[in-house]
FIBA-952408 format. One line per field, with one value per residue (C-alpha): x, y, z. Coordinates in nm, 2 decimals. Layout:
BEGIN
east	[X,...]
north	[Y,...]
up	[Z,...]
***
This chain:
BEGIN
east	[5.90,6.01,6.34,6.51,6.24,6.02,5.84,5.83,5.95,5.86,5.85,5.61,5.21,5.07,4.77,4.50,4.48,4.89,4.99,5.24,5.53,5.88,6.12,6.20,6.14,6.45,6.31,6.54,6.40,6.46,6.21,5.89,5.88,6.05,5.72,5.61,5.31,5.46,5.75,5.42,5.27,5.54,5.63,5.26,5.28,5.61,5.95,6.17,6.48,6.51,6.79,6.99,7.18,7.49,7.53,7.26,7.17,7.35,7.43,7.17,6.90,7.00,6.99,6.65,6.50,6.66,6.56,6.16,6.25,6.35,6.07,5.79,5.94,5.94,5.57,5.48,5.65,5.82,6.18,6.35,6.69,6.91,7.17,7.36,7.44,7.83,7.89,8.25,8.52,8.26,8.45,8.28,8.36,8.42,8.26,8.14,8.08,7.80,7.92,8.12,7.93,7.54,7.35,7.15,6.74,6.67,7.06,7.22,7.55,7.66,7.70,7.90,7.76,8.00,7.95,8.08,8.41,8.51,8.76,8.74,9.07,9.06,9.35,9.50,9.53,9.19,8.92,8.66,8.59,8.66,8.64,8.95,9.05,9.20,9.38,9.06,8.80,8.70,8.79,8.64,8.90,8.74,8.83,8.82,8.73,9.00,9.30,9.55,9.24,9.48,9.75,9.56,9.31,9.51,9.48,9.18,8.98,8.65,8.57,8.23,7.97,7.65,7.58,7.72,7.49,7.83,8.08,8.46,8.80,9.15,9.37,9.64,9.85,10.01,10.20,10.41,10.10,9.91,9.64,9.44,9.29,8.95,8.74,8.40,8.21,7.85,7.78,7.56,7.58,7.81,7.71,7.91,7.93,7.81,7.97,8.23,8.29,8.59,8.48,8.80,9.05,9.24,9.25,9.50,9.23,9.05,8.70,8.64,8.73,8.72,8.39,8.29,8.56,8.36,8.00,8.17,8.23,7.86,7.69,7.87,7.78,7.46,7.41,7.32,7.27,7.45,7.67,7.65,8.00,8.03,8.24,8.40,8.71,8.84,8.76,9.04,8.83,8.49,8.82,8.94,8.58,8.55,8.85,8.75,8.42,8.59,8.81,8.48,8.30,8.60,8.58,8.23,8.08,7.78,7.79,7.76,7.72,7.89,7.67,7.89,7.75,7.86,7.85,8.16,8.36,8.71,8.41,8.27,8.60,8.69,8.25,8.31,8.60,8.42,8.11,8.31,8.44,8.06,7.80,7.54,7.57,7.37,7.33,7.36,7.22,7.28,7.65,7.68,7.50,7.69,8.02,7.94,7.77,7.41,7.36,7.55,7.34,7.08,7.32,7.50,7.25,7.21,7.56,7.55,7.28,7.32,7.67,7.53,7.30,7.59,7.78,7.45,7.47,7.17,7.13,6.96,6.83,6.86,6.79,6.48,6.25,5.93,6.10,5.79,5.62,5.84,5.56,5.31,5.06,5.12,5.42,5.52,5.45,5.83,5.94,5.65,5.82,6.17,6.01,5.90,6.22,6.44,6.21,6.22,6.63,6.69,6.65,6.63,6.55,6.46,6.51,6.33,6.56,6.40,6.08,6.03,6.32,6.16,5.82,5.50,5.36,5.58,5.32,5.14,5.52,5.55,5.23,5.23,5.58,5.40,5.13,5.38,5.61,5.30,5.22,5.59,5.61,5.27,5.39,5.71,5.61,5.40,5.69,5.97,6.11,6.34,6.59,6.85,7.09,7.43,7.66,7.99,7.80,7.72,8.08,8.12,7.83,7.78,7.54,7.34,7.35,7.17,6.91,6.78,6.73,6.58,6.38,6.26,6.16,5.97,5.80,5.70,5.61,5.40,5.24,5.39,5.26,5.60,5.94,6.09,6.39,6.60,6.87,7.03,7.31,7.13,7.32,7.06,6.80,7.02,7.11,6.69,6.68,6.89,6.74,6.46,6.18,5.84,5.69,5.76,6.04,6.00,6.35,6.37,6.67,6.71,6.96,6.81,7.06,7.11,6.70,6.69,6.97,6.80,6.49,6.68,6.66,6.42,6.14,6.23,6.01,6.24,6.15,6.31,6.26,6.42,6.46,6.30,6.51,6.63,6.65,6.31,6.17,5.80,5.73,5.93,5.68,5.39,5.52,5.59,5.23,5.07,5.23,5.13,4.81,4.81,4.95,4.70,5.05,4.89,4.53,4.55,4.64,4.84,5.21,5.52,5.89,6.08,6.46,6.70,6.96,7.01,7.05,6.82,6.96,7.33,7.51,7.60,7.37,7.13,7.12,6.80,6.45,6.09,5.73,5.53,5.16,5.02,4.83,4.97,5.23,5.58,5.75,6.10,6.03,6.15,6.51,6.70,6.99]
north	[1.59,1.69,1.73,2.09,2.19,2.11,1.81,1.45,1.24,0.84,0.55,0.51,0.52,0.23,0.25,0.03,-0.23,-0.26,-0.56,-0.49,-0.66,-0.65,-0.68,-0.38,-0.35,-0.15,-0.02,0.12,0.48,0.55,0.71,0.50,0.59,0.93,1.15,1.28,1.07,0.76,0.79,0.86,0.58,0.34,0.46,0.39,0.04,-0.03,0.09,0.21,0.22,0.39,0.31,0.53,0.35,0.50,0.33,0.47,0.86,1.18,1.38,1.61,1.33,1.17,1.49,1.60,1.21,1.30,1.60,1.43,1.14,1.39,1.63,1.38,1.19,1.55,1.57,1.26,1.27,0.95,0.82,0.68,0.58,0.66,0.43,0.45,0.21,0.21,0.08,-0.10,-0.16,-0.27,-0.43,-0.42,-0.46,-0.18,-0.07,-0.28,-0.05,-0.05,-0.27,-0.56,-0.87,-0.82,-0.53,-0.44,-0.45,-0.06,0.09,0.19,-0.02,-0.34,-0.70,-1.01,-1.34,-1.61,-1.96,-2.29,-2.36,-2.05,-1.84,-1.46,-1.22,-0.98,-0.70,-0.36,-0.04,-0.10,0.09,-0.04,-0.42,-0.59,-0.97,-1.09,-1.46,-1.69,-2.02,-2.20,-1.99,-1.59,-1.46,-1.17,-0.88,-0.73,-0.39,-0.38,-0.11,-0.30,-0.32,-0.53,-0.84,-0.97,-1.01,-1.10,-1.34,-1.70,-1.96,-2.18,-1.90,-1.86,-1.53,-1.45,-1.16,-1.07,-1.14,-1.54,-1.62,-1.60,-1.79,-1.89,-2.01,-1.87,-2.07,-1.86,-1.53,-1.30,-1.04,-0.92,-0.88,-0.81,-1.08,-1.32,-1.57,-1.77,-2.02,-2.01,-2.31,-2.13,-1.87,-1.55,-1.19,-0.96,-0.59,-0.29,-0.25,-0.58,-0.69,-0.89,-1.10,-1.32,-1.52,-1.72,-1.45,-1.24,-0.89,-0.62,-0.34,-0.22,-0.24,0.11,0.33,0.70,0.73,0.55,0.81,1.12,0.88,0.89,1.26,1.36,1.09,1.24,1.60,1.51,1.32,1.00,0.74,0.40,0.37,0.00,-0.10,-0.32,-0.63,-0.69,-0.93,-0.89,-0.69,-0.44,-0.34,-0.27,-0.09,0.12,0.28,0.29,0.51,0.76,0.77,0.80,1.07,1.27,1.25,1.31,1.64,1.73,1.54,1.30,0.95,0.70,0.30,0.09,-0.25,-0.46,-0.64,-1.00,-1.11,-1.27,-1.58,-1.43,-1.26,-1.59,-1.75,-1.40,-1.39,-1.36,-1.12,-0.90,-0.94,-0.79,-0.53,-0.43,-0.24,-0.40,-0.68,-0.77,-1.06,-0.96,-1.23,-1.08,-1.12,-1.36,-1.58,-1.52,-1.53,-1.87,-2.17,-2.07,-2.41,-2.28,-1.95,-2.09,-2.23,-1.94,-1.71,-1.92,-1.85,-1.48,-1.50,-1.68,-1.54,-1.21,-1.31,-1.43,-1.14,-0.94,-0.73,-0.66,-0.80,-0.74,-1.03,-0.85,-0.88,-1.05,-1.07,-1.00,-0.97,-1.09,-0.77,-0.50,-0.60,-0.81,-0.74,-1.01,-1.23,-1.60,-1.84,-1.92,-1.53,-1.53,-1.81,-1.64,-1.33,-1.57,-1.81,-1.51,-1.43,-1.75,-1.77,-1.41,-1.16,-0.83,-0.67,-0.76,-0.51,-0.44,-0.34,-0.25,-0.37,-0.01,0.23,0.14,-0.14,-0.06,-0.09,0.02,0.07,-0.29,-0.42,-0.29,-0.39,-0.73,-0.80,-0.66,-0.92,-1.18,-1.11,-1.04,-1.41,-1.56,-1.34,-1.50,-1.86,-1.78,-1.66,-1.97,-2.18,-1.97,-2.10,-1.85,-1.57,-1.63,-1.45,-1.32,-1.50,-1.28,-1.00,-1.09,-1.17,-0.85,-0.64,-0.87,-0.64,-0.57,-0.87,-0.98,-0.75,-0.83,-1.18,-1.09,-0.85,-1.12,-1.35,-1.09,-0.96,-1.36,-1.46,-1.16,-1.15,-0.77,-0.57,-0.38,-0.34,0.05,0.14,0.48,0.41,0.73,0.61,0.32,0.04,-0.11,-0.11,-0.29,-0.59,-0.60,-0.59,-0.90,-1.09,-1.13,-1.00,-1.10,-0.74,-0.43,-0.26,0.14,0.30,0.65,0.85,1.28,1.17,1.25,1.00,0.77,0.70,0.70,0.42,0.23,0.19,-0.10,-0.31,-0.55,-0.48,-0.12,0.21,0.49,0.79,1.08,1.29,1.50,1.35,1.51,1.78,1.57,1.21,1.22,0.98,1.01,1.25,1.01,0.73,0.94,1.01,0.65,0.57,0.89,0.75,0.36,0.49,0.73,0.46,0.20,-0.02,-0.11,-0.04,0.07,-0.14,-0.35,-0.47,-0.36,-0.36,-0.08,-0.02,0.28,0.43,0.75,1.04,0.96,1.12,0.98,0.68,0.35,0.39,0.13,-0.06,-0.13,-0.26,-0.27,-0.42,-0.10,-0.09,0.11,0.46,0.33,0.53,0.47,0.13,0.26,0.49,0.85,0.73,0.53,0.38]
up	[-5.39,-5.71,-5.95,-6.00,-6.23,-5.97,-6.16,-5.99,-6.25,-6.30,-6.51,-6.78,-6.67,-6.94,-7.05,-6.90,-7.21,-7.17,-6.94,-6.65,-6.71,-6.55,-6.88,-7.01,-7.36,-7.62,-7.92,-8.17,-8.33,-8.65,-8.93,-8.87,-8.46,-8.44,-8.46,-8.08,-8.11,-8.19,-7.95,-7.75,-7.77,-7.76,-7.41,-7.30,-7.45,-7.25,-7.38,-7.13,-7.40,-7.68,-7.91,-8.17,-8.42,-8.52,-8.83,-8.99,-9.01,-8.91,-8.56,-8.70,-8.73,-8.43,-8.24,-8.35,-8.23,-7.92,-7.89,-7.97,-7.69,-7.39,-7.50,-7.52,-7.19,-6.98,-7.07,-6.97,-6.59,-6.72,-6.67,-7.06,-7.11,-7.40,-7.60,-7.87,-8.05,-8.20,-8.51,-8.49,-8.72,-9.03,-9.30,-9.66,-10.01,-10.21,-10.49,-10.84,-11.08,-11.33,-11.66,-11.43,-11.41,-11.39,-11.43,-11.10,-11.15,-11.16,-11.16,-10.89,-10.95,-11.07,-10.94,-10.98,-10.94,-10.79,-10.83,-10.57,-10.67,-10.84,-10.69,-10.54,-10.51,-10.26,-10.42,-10.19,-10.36,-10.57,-10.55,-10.76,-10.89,-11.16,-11.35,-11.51,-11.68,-11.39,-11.42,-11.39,-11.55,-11.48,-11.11,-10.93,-10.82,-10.50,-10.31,-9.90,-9.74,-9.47,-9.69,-9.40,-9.42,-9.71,-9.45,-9.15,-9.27,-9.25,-9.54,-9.43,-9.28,-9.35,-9.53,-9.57,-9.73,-9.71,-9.35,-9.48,-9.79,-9.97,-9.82,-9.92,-9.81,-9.81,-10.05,-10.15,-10.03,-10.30,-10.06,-10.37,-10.59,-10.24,-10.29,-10.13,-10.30,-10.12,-10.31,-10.32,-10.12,-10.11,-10.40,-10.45,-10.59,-10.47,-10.49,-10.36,-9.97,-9.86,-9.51,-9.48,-9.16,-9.09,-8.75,-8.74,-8.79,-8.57,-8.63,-8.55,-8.60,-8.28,-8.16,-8.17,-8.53,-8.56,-8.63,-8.38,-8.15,-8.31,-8.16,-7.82,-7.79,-7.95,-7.67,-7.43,-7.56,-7.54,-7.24,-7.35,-7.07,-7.22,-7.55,-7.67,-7.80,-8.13,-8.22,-7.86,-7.86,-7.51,-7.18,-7.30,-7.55,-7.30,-7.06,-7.38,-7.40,-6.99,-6.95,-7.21,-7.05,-6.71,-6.76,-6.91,-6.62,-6.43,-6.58,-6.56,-6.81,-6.75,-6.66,-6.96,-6.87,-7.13,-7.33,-7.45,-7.78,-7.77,-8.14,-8.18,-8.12,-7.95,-7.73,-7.63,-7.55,-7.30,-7.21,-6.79,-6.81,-7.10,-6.84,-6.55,-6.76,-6.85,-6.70,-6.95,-7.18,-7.55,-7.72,-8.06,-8.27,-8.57,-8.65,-8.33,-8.61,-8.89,-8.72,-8.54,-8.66,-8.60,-8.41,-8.19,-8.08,-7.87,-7.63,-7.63,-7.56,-7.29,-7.13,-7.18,-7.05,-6.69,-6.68,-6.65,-6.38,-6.21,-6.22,-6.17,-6.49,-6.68,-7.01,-7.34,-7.59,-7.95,-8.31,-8.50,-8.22,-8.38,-8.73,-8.94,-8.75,-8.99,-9.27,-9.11,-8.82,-8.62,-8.58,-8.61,-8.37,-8.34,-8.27,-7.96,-7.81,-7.91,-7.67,-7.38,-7.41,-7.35,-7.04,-6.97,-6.95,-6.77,-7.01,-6.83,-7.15,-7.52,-7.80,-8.14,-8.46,-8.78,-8.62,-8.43,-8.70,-9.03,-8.98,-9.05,-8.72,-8.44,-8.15,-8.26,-8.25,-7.88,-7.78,-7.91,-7.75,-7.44,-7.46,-7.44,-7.20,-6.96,-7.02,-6.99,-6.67,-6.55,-6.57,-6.46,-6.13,-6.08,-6.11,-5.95,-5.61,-5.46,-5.53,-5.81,-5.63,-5.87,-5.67,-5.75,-5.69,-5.39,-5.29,-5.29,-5.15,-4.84,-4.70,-5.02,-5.09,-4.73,-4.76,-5.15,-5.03,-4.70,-4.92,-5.15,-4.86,-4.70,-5.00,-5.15,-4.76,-4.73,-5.06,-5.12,-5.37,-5.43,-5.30,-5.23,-5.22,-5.19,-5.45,-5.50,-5.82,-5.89,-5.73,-5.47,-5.74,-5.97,-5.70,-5.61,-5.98,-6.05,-5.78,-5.99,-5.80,-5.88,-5.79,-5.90,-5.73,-5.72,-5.67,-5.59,-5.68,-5.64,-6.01,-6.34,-6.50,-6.24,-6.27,-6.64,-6.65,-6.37,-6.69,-6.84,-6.53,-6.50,-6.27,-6.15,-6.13,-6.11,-5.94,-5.98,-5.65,-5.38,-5.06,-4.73,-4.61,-4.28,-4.17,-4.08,-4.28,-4.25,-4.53,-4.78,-4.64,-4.70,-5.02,-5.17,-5.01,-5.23,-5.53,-5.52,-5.42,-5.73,-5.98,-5.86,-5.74,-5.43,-5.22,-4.83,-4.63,-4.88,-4.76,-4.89,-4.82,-4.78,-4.83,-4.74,-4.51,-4.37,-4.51,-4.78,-5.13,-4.99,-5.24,-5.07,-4.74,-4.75,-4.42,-4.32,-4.41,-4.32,-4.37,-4.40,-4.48,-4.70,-4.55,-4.20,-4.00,-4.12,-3.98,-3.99,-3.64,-3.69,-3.74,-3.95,-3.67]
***
């Protein structure tokens, strides 16, 4: 059984040093992992993501590391999933001109060192910065890229720059003069187009910008399987992208699954609805730290977290996972247990930044993060006592819902070596998925896409396949039993549990399961009722 082009495609084969684990693994490409080789080798050591980062690089650059992923993936037989990565509505100062404060180390611009106490104007209509004398000593006059932030930001708000080692106040409004004035409580340099984030202040600006429009319409030019969307306030904004998406595929276009990237507060305070409103959700730890009191993010990592299990969406830990590993060869004790911990809570996936785009050591990276969450995985299973089913998912797939934790039973009562399933878009292998199986769970599928998005879910094997040209469901048997065989899943004679409904290659027709043994005539009978 094989796709159009007549090639059988799968998950990654690891190599024999790599240890199986369940979590899927996101690593960001960039120019340290984009060479065939590399991408290579990072797929044997266990990433089933890759992800392109649309606020760095060109469509060009972008579309050659694509180009490198699918070719290298095709040539291995192995299913990979795409996402890019949107970059939001990114407001930064503008620019501070050589001469204004300090002079950088080396050129390339100026920089104006702000002390506690002193006071920082942010002015419309400017385009560069500048120092002038203030009431109670010099002042910094700073451009926005995000000129309305003087009318939107209220006095008392927090402003801060540089991801928050510079952070201020709002004292004052000048709308004549278009001003506002913020006081300094923790100072630092300020150099042109550092980031500026203003966690307790709503915006009028939306989630997604033109650029980020013009990101939409190449991903979905280009086929990509998720698009991860950036600074989400409210479930309209996860709809907003939905609909575009929608009405693309409506029209031909391919299917695109939306992240959302939970890394601010008005998203924490609207977390289930945003969670509905997703197909995938991230905790992004970057900004979600700056924008919050960083106290604060382990717990709510925490709820993201088992509110996505709930709903039974899949969900990504991110940023500064093995961050140490960009220079070093080995990482800090604290970032392994950050790996397991997010294992350990219900992370289906964890992602890799600048570790994998830029580090020194991208496969090591991979490999390392590998070594740990085979571990985590290990004790986990030794302590797990049943199903975690997502109980609103479950509300409303009744019968789905039945058979994953009949499934699970059968497969933890019977020792199973896998669980297969015939999940033709992706659905059924998504509720075994969040069920958190403790086997591998090999889902076949006769969709290209539909089996690349089913790579971020914990646990699953996709296989891209035709089905058997009637209900007959022997030869798919026979088939599922060549492959284990082949991939060293399970030895003859070994029980597993198998999932579909008839016709195979249909959507939304699984409705019945089986103990099959492996090499032994097919359980099922030669219908499926």
């Amino acid at each position: 059984m094989a796709t159009p082009s007549g090639k059988m495609m799968t998950q990654q084969p690891r190599d024999a040093a790599t240890p199986s684990i369940l979590a899927s693994i996101v690593a960001t490409i960039g120019p340290a992992s984009d060479s065939p080789e590399t991408i290579r080798r990072l797929i044997q050591s266990g990433v089933c993501v890759f992800r392109f980062n649309f606020s760095h690089g060109d469509f060009a650059s972008h579309e050659k590391r694509l180009a490198a992923v699918r070719s290298v993936a095709e040539s291995m037989g192995v299913c990979i999933a795409c996402l890019g990565d949107l970059q939001g509505p990114k407001i930064r100062v503008g620019i501070v001109p050589e001469g204004v404060g300090e002079t950088r180390a080396g050129g390339g611009g100026g920089s104006i060192r702000v002390e506690t106490g002193q006071d920082v104007v942010f002015k419309k209509g400017i385009e560069r910065a500048s120092v002038r004398s203030g009431a109670s000593g010099p002042e910094a006059v700073l451009p926005v890229t995000y000129q309305t932030l003087i009318d939107e930001v209220a006095i008392g708000h927090k402003v801060l720059i540089n991801d928050g080692a510079i952070r201020m106040l709002a004292v004052e409004r000048d709308s004549l003069a278009g001003e506002l004035r913020c006081r300094v409580t923790v100072g630092g340099l300020i150099t042109s187009n550092k980031g500026i984030n203003l966690p307790q202040s709503e915006l009028s600006t939306s989630a997604i910008t033109e650029r980020d429009w013009e990101c939409v319409e190449w991903a979905l030019s280009k086929g990509l399987d998720y698009l991860a969307l950036s600074f989400v306030r409210c479930a309209a904004d996860v709809s907003q992208l939905k609909e575009r998406l929608d009405r693309a595929w409506r029209a031909g276009g391919p299917w695109i699954s939306v992240v959302s990237k939970i890394e601010m507060p008005q998203a924490v305070a609207d977390l289930e609805q945003i969670v509905e409103a997703s197909d995938a959700v991230m905790v992004a730890r970057g900004d979600l730290g700056v924008e919050m009191d960083i106290a604060q993010v382990p717990v709510v990592q925490k709820r993201i977290v088992a509110t996505c299990a709930e709903f039974g969406k899949p969900v990504i830990v991110a940023t500064q996972m093995l961050e140490t590993m960009i220079e070093n060869a080995s990482p800090t004790r604290a970032e392994a247990t950050d790996v397991a911990n997010a294992v350990f809570d219900g992370a289906d996936a964890v992602m890799l930044s600048a570790e994998t785009a830029t580090g020194k050591h991208p496969p090591l990276v991979v490999d390392t993060m590998a070594r740990i969450l085979a571990e985590a995985e290990r004790w986990q299973r030794a302590t797990r006592a049943g199903p975690t089913t997502p109980t609103r998912l479950a509300a409303a797939h009744r019968g789905t819902a039945a058979l994953a934790r009949a499934a699970w039973g059968m497969a933890h009562d019977l020792n199973a070596r896998v669980v297969v399933c015939w999940s033709q878009n992706g659905g059924t292998a998504r509720y075994l998925s969040q069920n958190r199986f403790d086997v591998p769970i090999v889902a076949y599928s006769s969709d290209p896409s539909s089996c690349r998005r089913m790579a971020l879910c914990r646990g699953v094997t996709p296989v891209c396949a035709e089905p058997p040209p009637s209900t007959m469901l022997g030869e798919w048997i026979a088939a599922v039993d060549a492959f284990l065989l082949a991939r060293g899943l399970a030895l003859p004679g070994d029980p597993i549990i198998l999932l579909a409904g008839r016709p195979l290659g249909k959507a939304k027709a699984t409705n019945a399961i089986t103990i099959h043994r492996v090499g032994e005539p097919a359980g099922f009978g030669p219908h499926i009722a």
